[in-house]
C-alpha positions as CSV (number, residue, x, y, z in Angstrom):
1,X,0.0,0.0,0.0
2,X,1.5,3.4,-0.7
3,X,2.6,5.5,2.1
4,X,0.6,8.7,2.3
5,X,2.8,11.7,3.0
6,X,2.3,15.6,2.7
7,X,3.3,16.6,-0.4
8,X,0.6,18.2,-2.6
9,X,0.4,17.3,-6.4
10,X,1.0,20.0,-8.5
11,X,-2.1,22.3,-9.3
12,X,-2.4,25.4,-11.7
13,X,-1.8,28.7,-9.7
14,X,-4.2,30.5,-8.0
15,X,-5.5,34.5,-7.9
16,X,-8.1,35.7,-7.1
17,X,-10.2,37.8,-9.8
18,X,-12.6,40.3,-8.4
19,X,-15.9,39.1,-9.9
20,X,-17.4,42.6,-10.9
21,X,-14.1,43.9,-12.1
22,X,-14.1,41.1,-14.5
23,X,-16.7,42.4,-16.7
24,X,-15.1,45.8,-17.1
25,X,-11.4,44.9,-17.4
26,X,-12.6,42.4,-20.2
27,X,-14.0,45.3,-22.1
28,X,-11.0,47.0,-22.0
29,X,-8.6,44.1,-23.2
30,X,-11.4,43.9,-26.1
31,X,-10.7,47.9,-27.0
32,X,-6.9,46.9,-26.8
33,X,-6.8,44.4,-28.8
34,X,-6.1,41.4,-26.3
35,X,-9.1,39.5,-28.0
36,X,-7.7,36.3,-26.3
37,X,-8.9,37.4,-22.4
38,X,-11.6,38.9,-23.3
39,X,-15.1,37.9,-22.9
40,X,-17.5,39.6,-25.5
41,X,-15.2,37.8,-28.3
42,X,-15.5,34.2,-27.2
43,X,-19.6,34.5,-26.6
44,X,-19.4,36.4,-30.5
45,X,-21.4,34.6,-32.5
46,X,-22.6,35.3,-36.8
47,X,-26.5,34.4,-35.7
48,X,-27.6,38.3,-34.1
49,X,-31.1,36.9,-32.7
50,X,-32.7,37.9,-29.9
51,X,-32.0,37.0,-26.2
52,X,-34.8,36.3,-24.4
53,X,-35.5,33.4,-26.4
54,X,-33.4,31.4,-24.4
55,X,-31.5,30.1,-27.2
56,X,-28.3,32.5,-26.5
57,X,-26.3,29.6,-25.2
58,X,-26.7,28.0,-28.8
59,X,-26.7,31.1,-31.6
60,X,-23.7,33.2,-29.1
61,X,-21.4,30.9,-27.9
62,X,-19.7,29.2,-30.9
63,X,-22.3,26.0,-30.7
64,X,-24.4,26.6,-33.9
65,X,-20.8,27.3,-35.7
66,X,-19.3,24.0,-33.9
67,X,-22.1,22.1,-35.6
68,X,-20.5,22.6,-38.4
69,X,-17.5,19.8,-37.5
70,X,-19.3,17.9,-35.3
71,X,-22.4,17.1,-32.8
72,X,-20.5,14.8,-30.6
73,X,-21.1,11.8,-32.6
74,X,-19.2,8.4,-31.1
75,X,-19.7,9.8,-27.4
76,X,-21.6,8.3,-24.8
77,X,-23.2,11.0,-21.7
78,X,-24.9,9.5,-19.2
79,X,-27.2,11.9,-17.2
80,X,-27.8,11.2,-13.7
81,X,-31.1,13.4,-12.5
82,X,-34.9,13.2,-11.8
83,X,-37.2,11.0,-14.1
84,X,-37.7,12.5,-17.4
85,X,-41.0,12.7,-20.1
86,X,-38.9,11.6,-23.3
87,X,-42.5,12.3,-25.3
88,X,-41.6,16.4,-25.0
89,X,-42.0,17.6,-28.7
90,X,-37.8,18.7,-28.2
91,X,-37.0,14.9,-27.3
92,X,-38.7,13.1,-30.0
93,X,-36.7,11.4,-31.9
94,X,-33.4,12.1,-29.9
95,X,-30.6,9.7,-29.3
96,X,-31.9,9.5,-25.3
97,X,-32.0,6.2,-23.4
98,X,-34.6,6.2,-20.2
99,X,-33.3,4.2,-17.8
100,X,-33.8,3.9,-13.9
101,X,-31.8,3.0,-10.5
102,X,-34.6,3.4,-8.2
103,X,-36.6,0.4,-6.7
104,X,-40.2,0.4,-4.8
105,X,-39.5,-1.4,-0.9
106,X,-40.4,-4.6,-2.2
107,X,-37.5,-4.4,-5.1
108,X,-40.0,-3.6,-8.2
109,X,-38.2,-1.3,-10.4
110,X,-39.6,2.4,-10.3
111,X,-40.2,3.3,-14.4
112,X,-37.9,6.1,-15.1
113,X,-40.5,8.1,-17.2
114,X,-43.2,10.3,-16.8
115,X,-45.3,13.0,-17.7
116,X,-45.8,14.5,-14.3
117,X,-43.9,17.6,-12.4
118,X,-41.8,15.1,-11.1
119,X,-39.7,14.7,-14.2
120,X,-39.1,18.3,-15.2
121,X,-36.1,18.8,-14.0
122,X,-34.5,15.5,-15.9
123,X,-36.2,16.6,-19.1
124,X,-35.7,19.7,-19.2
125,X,-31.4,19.3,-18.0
126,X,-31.6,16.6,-21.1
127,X,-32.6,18.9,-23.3
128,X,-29.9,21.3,-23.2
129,X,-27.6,18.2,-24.2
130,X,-29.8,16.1,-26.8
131,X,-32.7,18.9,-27.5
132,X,-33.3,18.6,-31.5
133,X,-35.2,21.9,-31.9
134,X,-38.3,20.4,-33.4
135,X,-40.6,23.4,-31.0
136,X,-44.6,22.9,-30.8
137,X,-47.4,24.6,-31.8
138,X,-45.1,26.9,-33.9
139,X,-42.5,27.9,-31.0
140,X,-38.8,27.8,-31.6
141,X,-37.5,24.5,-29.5
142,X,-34.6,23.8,-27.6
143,X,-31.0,23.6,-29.7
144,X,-29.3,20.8,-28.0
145,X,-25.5,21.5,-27.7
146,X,-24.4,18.0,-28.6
147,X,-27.4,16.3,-30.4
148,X,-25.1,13.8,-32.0
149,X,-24.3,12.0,-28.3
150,X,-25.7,9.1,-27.2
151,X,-27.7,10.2,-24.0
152,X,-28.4,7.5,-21.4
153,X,-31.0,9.5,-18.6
154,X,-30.6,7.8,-15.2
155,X,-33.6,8.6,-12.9
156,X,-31.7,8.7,-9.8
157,X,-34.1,10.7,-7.7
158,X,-36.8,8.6,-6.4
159,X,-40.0,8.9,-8.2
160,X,-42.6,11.0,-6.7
161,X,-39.9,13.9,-6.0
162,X,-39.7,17.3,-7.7
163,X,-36.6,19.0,-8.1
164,X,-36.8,21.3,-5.1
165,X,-37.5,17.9,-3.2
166,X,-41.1,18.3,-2.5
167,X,-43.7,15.1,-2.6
168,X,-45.6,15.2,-6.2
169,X,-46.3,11.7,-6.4
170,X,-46.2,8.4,-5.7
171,X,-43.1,7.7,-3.8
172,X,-40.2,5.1,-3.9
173,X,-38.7,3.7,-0.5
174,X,-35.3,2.2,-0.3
175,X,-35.5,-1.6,-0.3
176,X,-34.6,-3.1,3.2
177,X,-31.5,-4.0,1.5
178,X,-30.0,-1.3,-0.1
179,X,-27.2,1.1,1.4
180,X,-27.7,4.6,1.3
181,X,-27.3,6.1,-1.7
182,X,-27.7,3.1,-3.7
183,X,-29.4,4.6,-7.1
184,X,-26.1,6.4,-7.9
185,X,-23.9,3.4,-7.4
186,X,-25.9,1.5,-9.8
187,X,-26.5,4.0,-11.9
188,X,-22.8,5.3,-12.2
189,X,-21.6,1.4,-12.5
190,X,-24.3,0.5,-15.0
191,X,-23.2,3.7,-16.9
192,X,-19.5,2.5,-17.3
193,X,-20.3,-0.8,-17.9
194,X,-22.3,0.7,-20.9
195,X,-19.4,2.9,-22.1
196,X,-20.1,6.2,-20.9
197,X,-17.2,8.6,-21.7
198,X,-18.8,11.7,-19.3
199,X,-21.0,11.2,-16.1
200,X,-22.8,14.4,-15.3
201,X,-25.1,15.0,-12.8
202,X,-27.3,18.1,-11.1
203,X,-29.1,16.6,-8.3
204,X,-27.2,16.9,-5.2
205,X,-27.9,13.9,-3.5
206,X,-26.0,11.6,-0.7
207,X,-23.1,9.8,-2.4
208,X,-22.4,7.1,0.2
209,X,-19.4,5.4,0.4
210,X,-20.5,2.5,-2.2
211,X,-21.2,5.2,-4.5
212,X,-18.1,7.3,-4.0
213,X,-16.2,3.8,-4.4
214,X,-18.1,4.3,-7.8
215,X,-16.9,7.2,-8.7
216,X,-13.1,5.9,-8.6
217,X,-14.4,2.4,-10.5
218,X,-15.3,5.5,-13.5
219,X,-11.7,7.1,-12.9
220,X,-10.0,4.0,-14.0
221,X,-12.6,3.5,-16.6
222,X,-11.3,6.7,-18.3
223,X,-14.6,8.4,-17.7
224,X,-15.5,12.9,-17.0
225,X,-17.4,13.4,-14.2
226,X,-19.3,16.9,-14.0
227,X,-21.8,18.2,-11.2
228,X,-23.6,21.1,-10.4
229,X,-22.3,22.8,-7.2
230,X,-25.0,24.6,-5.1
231,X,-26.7,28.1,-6.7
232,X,-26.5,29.8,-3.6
233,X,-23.6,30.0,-1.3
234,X,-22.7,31.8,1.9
235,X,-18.8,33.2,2.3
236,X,-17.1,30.5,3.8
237,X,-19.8,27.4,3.1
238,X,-18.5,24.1,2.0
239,X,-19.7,22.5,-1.3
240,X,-21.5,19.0,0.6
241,X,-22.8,18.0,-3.2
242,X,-21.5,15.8,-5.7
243,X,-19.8,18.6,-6.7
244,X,-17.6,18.1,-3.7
245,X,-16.1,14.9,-4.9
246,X,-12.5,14.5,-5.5
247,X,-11.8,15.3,-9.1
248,X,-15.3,16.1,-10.6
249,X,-15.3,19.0,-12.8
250,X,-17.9,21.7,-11.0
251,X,-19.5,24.3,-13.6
252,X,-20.9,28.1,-12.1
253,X,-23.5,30.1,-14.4
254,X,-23.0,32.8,-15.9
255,X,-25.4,34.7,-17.9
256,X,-25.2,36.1,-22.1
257,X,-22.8,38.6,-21.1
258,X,-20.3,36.7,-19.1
259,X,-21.6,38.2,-15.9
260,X,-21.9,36.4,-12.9
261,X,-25.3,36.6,-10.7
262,X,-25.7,39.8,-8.7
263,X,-26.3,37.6,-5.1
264,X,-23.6,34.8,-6.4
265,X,-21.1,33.8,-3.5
266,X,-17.4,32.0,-4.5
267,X,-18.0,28.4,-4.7
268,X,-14.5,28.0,-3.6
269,X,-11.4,26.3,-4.7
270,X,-12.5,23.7,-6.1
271,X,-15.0,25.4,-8.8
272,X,-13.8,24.1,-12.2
273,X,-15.4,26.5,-14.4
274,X,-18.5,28.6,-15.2
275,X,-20.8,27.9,-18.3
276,X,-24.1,29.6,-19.8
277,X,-27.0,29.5,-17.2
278,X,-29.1,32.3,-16.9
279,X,-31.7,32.6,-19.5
280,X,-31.7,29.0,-21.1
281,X,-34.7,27.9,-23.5
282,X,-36.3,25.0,-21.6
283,X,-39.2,23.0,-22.3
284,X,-42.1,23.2,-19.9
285,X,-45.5,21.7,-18.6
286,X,-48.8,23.7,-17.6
287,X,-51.6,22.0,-16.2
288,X,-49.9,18.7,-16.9
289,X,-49.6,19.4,-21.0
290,X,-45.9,20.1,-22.7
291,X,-46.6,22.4,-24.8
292,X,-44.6,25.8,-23.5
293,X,-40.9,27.0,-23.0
294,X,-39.1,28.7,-20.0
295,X,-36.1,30.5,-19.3
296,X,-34.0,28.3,-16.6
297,X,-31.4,29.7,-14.5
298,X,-29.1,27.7,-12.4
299,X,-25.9,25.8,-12.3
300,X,-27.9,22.6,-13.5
301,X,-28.5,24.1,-16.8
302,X,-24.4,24.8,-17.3
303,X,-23.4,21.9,-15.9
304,X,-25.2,19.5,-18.4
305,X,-24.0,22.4,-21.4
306,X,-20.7,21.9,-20.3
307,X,-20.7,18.5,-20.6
308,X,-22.0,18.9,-24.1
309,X,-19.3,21.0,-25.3
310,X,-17.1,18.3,-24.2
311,X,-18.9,15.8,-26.2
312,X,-18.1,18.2,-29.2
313,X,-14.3,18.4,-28.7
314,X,-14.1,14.7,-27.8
315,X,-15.5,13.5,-30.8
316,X,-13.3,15.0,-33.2
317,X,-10.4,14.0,-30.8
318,X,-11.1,10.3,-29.3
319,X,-8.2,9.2,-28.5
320,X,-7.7,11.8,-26.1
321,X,-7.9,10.6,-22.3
322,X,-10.5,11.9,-19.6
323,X,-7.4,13.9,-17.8
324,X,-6.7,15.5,-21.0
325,X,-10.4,16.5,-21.9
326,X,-10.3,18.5,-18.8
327,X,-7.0,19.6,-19.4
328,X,-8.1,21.1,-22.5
329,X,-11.1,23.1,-20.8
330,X,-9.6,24.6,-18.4
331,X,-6.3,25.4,-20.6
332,X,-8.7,27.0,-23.2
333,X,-11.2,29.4,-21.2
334,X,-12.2,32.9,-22.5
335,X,-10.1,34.1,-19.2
336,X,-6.9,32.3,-20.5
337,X,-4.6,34.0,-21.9
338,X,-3.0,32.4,-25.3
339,X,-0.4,30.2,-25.0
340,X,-0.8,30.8,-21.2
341,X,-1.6,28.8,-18.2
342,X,-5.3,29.4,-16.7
343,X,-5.2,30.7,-13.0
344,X,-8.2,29.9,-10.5
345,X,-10.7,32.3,-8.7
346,X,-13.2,31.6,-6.3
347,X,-16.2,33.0,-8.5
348,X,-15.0,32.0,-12.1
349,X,-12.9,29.0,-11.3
350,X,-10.9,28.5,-14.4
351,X,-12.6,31.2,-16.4
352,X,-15.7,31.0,-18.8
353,X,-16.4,28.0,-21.1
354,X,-15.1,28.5,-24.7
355,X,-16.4,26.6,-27.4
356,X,-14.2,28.1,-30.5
357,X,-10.7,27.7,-28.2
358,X,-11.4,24.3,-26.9
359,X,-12.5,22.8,-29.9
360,X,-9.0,24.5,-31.6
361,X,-6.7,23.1,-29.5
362,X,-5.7,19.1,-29.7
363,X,-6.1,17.8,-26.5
364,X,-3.9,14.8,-26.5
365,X,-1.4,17.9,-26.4
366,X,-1.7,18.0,-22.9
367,X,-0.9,15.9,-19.7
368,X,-2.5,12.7,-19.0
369,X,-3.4,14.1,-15.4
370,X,-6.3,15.6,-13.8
371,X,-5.6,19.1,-12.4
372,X,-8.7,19.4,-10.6
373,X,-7.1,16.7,-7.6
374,X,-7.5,17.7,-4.1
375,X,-4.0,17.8,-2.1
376,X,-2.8,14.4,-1.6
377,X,-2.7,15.5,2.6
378,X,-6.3,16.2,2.5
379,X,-8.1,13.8,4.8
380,X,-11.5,15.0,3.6
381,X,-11.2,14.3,-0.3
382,X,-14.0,11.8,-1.4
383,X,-12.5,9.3,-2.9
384,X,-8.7,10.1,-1.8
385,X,-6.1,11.5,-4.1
386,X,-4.0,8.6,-3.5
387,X,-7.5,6.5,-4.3
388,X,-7.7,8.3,-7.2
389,X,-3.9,7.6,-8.4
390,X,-3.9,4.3,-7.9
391,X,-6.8,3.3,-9.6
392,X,-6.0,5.2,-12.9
393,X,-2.9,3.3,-12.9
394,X,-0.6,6.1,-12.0
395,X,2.4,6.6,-9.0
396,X,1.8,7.9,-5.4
397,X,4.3,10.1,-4.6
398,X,6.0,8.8,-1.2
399,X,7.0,10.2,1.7
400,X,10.1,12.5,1.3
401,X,13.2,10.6,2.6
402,X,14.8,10.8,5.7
403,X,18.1,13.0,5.5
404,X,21.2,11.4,5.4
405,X,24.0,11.6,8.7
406,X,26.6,13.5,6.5
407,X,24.3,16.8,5.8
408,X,24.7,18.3,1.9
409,X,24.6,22.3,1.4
410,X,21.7,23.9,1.5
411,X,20.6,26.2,-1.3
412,X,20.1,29.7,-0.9
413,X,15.9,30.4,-1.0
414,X,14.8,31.8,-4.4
415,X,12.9,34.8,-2.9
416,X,11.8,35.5,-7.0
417,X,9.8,32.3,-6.8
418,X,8.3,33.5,-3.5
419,X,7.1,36.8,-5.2
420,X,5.6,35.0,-7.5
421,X,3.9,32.3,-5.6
422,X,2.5,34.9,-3.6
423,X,-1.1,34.4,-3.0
424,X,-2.4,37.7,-2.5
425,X,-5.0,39.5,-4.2
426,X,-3.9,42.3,-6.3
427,X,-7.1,42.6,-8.8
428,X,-8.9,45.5,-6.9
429,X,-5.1,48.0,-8.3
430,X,-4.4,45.8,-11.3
431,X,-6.2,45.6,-14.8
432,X,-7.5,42.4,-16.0
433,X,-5.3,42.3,-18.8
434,X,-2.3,42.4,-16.5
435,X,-3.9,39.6,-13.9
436,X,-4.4,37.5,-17.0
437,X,-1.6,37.7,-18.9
438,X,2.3,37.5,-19.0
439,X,4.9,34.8,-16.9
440,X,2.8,34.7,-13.6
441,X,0.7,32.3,-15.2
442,X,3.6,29.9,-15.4
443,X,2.6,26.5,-14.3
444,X,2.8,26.4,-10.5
445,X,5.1,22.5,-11.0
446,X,5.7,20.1,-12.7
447,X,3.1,17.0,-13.2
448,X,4.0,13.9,-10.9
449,X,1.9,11.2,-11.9
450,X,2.9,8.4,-14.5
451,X,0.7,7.8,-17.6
452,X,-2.7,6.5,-17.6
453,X,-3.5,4.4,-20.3
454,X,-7.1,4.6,-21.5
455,X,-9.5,2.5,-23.0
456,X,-11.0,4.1,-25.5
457,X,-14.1,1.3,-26.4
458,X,-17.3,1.6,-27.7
459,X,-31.1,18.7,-3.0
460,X,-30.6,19.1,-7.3
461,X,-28.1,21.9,-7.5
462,X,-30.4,24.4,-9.4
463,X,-34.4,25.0,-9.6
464,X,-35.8,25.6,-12.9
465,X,-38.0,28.8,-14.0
466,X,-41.6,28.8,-14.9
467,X,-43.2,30.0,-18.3
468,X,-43.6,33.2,-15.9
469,X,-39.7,33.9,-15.2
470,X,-40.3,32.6,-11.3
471,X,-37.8,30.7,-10.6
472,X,-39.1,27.5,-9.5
């Protein structure tokens, strides 16, 4: 067994970016020329239609244009959320697999569909992925960002549960016999087993320890996990959700402009990314009939976009490994400079989502490593980091060695690499264009893990709006 020890695998650098400064600073990289940080350029888009249609996060953001190359043939997504009505005009016909996890007490299987409020959520965070834009009674329909996927929809939350977790029907009790937690297991191991190449998931729901051991069963299957972290955070809260496991990639909102919401607290160190999610075209249900759209908000809606654009890039590059999909999304955000390394804030994790820059790069370019690992020290990462390493095949580092009796010179400290490890926040009396760019977005060390070799084969984190704008 490998010997745990406190050394921390190398992660990208850190700064923190004012979140409202952002905006403004990207505005003025745009008038200087610096298209590469800037927003506005990578949300540019040749279709000029209207916003509050929803369908922004298709016609602005390089999807429509993307379509072009590919819809994310060859690439499996499995969706882990609430049941799901696959009869919605916007679904008919899709590449979308129902399938269910969840068992009555007396072990019956709990169908996975239905027409009821209980499956909005699941159909409507489907549709962003696998949406074919058919509309109904002469409305526009949902765009799905990666239509060409195969979607498998894992019903996860019991039956009878909305997405806010209120009673709507008739409900489904955990057999006698089951741990805790045991519709995620299955439906994460019955995913892999299938040949999913991303996992994402907005319900934040219990992952016990069966289903975290799970989670590390899709590591070494080569698979991209995604979740939704919370909408609503207080300073200084802990992310509790799926989005709290070990190496998952965790998506924010943002909204058509790149802006974050007004009330938004940081979700922390370990937010991954932020992705359209204010404003999405969704299909919904009044008086039990599907025959209207919404505008969603929430981190559910960017989570499952994200995970589309992935799909994109992946299929025109499948070879690449899981570690070097998300590699590629964090080394290609509208916030990283060109040719430069991506540094994390607390609001924007790795920076914005873009679809051009991602799918320009070649991934297999990049490490074989996941950068989003929690310290190897920390005794609170679900699954471990050493977990983690050893079931993707690659090296532990061990503890350092003891010194020898005959002691070697020393050499002096490096008090330039201190300056520029510094940690402290500097973006309230420097421009963006300066936080973003030049050599302090060096890589913070080098990578320590050996080569994976992968197989390349065959509470829910955000409440939905009404046809009203109330969000839900």
């Amino acid at each position: 067994m490998a010997v745990m020890s406190t050394h921390r695998p190398a992660r990208l650098p850190r700064r923190p970016i004012h979140r409202r400064a952002l905006a403004t600073a990207c505005a003025a990289a745009a008038a200087l020329g610096i298209g590469a940080v800037a927003i506005t350029p990578a949300f540019a888009a040749t279709d000029s239609g209207p916003i509050d249609d929803g369908l922004w996060y298709f016609t602005r953001t390089g999807v429509a244009e993307a379509h072009q190359q590919t819809t994310g043939q060859g690439i499996t997504i499995a969706v882990l959320d609430t049941m799901i009505n696959p009869d919605v005009p916007d679904l008919v016909g899709a590449n979308v697999q129902a399938l269910g996890t969840c068992r009555a007490a007396d072990g019956t299987p709990v169908p996975a569909t239905s027409t009821g409020p209980d499956a909005k959520h699941g159909t409507q965070v489907t549709s962003v992925i696998a949406g074919t834009g058919a509309g109904t009674e002469g409305q526009a329909g949902v765009r799905g960002v990666a239509p060409g996927a195969t979607i498998m929809h894992f019903a996860i939350l019991p039956a009878g549960y909305d997405a806010d977790g209120s009673e709507v029907g008739q409900g489904c009790e955990i057999p006698p016999d089951a741990e805790f937690g045991y519709e995620i297991t299955a439906a994460v191991d019955q995913a892999v087993a299938a040949g999913a190449d991303i996992i994402t998931t907005s319900i934040g729901t219990h992952w016990a320890d069966g289903s975290v051991d799970a989670l590390l069963r899709a590591y070494a299957a080569g698979v991209v996990v995604l979740a939704a972290p919370e909408n609503q955070m207080s300073p200084g809260d802990e992310m509790l959700g799926p989005d709290a496991l070990n190496g998952v990639v965790t998506v924010g909102r943002h909204d058509v402009n790149g802006a974050l919401p007004d009330a938004l607290a940081p979700n922390g160190e370990y937010l991954s990314v932020v992705a359209p999610g204010i404003d999405l075209r969704v299909p919904a249900a009044v008086d039990g009939v599907w025959n209207r759209y919404a505008l969603a908000d929430g981190t559910s809606y960017a989570t499952p976009w994200t995970a589309g654009v992935l799909a994109l890039a992946w299929s025109l590059h499948p070879d690449a490994t899981a570690n070097q999909m998300i590699q590629a999304l964090i080394h290609t955000t509208a916030t990283t400079p060109e040719g430069g390394e991506p540094v994390h804030d607390d609001f924007y994790g790795y920076g914005p989502v873009s679809v051009p820059r991602l799918l320009a790069v070649d991934p297999t370019t990049f490490p074989d490593e996941n950068p989003l690992l929690h310290p190897l020290d920390d005794a609170g990462a679900r699954p471990s980091t050493a977990a983690i390493l050893e079931a993707t095949g690659k090296a532990v580092p061990q503890e350092t060695a003891e010194p020898t009796a005959e002691p070697t010179a020393t050499p002096a400290p490096d008090t330039t690499d201190d300056q520029a490890g510094d940690d402290t926040d500097t973006s309230a009396s420097l421009p963006l264009p300066a936080i973003l760019g030049g050599a302090a977005l060096l890589l913070a060390a080098a990578i320590t893990t050996a080569v994976l070799l992968r197989r390349r084969t065959t509470s829910p984190a955000a409440g939905s709006t009404s046809p009203t704008g109330e969000e839900a």
